[in-house]
C-alpha positions as CSV (number, residue, x, y, z in Angstrom):
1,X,-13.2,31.6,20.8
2,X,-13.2,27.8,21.4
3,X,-16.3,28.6,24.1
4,X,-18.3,29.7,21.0
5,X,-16.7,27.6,18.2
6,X,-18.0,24.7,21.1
7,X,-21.7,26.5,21.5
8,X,-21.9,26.8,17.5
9,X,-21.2,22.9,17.1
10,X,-24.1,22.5,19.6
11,X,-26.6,24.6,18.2
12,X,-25.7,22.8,15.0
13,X,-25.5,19.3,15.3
14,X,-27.5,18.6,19.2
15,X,-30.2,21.6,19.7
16,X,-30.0,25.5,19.0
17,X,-30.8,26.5,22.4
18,X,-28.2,25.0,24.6
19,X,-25.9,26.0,21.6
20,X,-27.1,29.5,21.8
21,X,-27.0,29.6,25.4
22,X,-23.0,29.0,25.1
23,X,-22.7,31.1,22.9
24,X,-23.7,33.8,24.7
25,X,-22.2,32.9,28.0
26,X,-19.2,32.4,25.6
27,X,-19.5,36.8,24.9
28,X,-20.3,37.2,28.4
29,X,-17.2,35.3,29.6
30,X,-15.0,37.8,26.8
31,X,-16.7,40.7,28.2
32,X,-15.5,40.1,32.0
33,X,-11.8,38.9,30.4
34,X,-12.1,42.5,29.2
35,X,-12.8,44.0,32.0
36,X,-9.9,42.5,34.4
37,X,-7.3,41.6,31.7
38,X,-5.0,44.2,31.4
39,X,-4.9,45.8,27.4
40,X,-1.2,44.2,26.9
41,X,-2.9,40.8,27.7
42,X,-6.5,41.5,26.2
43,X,-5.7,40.3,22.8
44,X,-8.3,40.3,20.5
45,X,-10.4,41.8,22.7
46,X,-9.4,45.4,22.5
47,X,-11.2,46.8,19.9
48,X,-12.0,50.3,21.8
49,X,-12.3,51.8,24.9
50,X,-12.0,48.9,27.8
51,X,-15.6,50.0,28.7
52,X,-17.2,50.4,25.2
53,X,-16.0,47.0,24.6
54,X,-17.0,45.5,27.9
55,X,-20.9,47.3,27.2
56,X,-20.9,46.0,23.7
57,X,-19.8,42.2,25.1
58,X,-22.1,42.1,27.7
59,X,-25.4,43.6,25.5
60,X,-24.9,41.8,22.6
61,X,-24.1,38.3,25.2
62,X,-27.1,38.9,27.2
63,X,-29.4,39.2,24.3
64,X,-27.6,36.4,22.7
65,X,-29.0,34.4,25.9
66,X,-32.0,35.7,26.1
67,X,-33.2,34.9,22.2
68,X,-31.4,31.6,23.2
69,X,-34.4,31.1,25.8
70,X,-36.9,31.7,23.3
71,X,-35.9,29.0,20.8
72,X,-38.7,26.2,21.3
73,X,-37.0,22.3,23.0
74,X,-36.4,20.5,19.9
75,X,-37.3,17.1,20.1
């Protein structure tokens, strides 16, 4: 959470794209916790299934990432 509360700051205040880019690196960082954390020790994370959480992490960081790219240099 402090990942992407850091990456919204960014985005905010400096330039969307590096912002954007940590925020999605944030999600794709939460999806691999998912994956090796056991559920006891997950947290927040469990939502579902280990794996439907994991997919959902890991489409929603990618694409997070990838519109991150496509945000023009500011400046």
């Amino acid at each position: 959470m402090a990942l992407t509360g850091l990456g919204l700051v960014v985005a905010i205040t400096i330039q969307p794209r590096p912002g954007m880019i940590i925020v999605g690196l944030a999600l794709l960082l939460a999806a691999g916790l998912r994956l090796t954390l056991p559920t006891r020790r997950a947290g927040w994370l469990v939502v579902r299934t280990r794996t439907l959480d994991a997919a959902f992490l890991i489409t929603v960081g990618v694409s997070v990432v990838l519109l991150g790219n496509t945000i023009p240099a500011v400046g």
